[in-house]
C-alpha positions as CSV (number, residue, x, y, z in Angstrom):
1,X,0.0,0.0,0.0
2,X,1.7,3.5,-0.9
3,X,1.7,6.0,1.8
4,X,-0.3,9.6,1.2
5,X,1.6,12.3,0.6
6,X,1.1,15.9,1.8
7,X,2.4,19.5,1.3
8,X,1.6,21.6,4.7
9,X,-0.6,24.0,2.4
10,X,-4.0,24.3,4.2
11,X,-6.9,23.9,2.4
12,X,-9.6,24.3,4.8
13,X,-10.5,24.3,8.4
14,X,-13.0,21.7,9.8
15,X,-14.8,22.0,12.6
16,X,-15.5,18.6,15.0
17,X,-19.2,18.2,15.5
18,X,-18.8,14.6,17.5
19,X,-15.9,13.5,19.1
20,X,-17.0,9.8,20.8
21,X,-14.3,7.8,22.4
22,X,-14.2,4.0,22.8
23,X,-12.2,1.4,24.3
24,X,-10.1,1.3,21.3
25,X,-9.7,4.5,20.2
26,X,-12.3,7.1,19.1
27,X,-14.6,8.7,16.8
28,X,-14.1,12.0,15.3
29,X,-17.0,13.8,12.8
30,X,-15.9,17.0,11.0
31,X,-17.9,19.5,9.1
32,X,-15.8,20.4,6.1
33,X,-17.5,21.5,2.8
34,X,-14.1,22.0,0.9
35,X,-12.8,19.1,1.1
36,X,-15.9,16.5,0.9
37,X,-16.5,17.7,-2.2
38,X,-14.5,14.9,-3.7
39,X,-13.6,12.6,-1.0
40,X,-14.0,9.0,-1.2
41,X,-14.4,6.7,1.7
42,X,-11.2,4.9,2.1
43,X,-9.2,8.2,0.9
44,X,-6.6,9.7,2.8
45,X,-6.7,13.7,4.3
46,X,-4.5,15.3,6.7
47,X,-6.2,16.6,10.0
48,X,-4.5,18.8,11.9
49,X,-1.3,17.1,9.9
50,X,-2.2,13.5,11.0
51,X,-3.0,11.0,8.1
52,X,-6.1,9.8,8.5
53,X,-8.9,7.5,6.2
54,X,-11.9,8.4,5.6
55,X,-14.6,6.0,7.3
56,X,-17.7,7.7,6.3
57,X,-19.4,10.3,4.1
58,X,-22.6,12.5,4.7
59,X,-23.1,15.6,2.2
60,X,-20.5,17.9,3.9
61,X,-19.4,15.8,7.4
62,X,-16.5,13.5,7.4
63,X,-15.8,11.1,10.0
64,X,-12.5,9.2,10.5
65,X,-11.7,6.5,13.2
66,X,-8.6,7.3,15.7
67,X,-6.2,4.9,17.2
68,X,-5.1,4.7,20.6
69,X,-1.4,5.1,19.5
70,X,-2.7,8.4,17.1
71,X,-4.5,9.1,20.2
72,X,-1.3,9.1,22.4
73,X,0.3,11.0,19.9
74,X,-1.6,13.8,18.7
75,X,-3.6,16.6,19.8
76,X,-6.4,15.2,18.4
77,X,-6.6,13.6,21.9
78,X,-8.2,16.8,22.9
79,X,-10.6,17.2,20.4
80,X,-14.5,18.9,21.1
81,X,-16.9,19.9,19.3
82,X,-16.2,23.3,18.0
83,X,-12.9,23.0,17.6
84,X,-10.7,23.9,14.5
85,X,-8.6,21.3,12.7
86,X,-6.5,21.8,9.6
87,X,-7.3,19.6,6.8
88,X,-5.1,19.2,3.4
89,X,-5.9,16.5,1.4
90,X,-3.8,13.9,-0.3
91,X,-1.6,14.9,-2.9
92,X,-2.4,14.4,-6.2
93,X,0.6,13.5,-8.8
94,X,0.1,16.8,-10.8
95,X,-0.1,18.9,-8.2
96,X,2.7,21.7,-7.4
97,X,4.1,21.5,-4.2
98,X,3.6,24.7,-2.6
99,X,5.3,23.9,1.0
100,X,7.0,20.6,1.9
101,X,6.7,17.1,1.7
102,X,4.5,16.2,5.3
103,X,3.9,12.9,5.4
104,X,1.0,12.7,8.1
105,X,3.2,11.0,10.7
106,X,3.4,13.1,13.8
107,X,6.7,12.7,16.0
108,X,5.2,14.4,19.3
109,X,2.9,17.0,20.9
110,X,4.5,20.3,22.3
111,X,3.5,23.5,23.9
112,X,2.6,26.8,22.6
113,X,5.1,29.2,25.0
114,X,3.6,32.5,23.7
115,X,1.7,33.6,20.5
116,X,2.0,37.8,20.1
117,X,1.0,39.6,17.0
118,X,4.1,42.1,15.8
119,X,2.9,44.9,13.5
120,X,1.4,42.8,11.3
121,X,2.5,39.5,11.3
122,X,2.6,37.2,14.7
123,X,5.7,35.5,16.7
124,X,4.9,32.0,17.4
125,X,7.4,29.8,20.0
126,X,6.9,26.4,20.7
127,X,9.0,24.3,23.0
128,X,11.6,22.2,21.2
129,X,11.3,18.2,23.3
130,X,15.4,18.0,23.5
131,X,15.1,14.1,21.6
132,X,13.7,16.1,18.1
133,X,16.1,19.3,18.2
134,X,18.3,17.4,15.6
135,X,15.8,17.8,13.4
136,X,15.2,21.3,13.3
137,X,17.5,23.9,12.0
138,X,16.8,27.9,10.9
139,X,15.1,28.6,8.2
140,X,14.4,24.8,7.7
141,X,11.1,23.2,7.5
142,X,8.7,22.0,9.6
143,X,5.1,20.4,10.0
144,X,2.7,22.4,13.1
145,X,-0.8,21.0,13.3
146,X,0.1,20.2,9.1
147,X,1.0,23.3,8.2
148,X,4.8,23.7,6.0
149,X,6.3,26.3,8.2
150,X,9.9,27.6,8.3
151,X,12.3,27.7,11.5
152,X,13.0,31.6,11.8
153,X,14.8,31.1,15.1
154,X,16.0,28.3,17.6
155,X,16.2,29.1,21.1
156,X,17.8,26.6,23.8
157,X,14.4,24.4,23.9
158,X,12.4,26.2,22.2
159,X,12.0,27.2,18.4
160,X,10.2,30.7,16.6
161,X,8.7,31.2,13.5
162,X,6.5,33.8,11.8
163,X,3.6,33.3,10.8
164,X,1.8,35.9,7.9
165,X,-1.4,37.2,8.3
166,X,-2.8,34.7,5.5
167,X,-1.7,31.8,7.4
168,X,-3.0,32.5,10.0
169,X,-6.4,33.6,9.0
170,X,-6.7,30.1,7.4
171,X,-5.6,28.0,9.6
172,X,-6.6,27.2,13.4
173,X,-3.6,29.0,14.6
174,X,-5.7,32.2,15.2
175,X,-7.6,29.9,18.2
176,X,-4.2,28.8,19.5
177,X,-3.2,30.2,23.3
178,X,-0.3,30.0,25.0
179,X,-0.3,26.1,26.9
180,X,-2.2,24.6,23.6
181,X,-0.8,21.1,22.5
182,X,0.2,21.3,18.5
183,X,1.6,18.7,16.3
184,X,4.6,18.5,15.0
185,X,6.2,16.5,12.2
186,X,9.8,16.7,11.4
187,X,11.5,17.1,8.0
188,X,11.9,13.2,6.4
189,X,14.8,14.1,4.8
190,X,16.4,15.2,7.8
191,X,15.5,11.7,9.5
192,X,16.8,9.9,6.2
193,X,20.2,11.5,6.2
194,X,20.6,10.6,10.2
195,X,19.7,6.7,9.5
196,X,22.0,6.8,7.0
197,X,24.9,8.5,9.0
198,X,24.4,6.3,11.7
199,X,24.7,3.1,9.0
């Protein structure tokens, strides 16, 4: 089976109408209008930067089962009705590739440490876990709730970045607060080069 591939461009926030869990994971129903538009059960789509397959489709609501481990993983752990999550869908093979290649497997949660808007734009920190700072270098790429970001600054345990006023009028960064959990998936190509120094 070939893994989905993503870019970290946005397409659409959904908003969780049911979040249900179960003894093996959970339930989670989105509203998103954009992206059911041609969305097959069994397809993959990007929430909040986590791969996840479609289970069922009803005119403009989505739902998708979760796994303990994506549960354990994710932020998506924390998920309520009313909340925001970024969806992307899979990319196609003609597509351009507008950020980076994301491919829906998240390493770890983090902290937001502070989110302030400067003139126009906003400064964004998030703590840096001390087993991922390898991966992670200035103005070098990186995955936050899905979204292709770049690394203005690193701090020790902690990294900045910028985020425009675009970004973050279409994404669910504008409902982010300082404590929030986001996602974060680390450059591949970083992790490639480091299994192959280590070999």
């Amino acid at each position: 089976m070939v893994s989905a591939m993503f870019t970290g461009i946005i397409e659409e926030t959904g908003e969780v109408i049911a979040f249900s869990s179960s003894g093996d994971g959970a339930r989670i129903v989105l509203k998103a209008p954009l992206v059911s538009g041609d969305l097959k059960i069994g397809d993959s789509i990007a929430v909040n930067g986590c791969c996840l397959t479609a289970a069922s489709l009803a005119g403009d609501t989505l739902s998708f089962d979760l796994l303990n481990e994506t549960l354990l993983r994710t932020n998506l752990q924390s998920a309520a009705p009313g909340s925001l999550v970024n969806l992307e869908r899979a990319l196609a093979a003609n597509a351009r590739l507008g950020g980076h290649f994301v491919q829906g497997h998240i390493d770890c949660t983090s902290p937001v440490l502070s989110l302030e808007k400067r003139g126009a734009d906003f400064r964004l920190e998030i703590a840096l876990p001390g087993e991922f700072a390898q991966y992670v270098v200035p103005k070098g790429s990186i995955a936050i709730n899905g979204i292709s970001l770049t690394v203005a600054e690193l701090k020790e345990g902690s990294m900045v970045l910028w985020i425009i006023p675009h970004t973050m009028a279409v994404t669910n960064l504008r409902a982010l607060k300082a404590g929030d959990l986001v996602n974060l998936e680390f450059d591949m190509l970083a992790k490639y080069v480091e299994r192959i120094l280590r070999r």
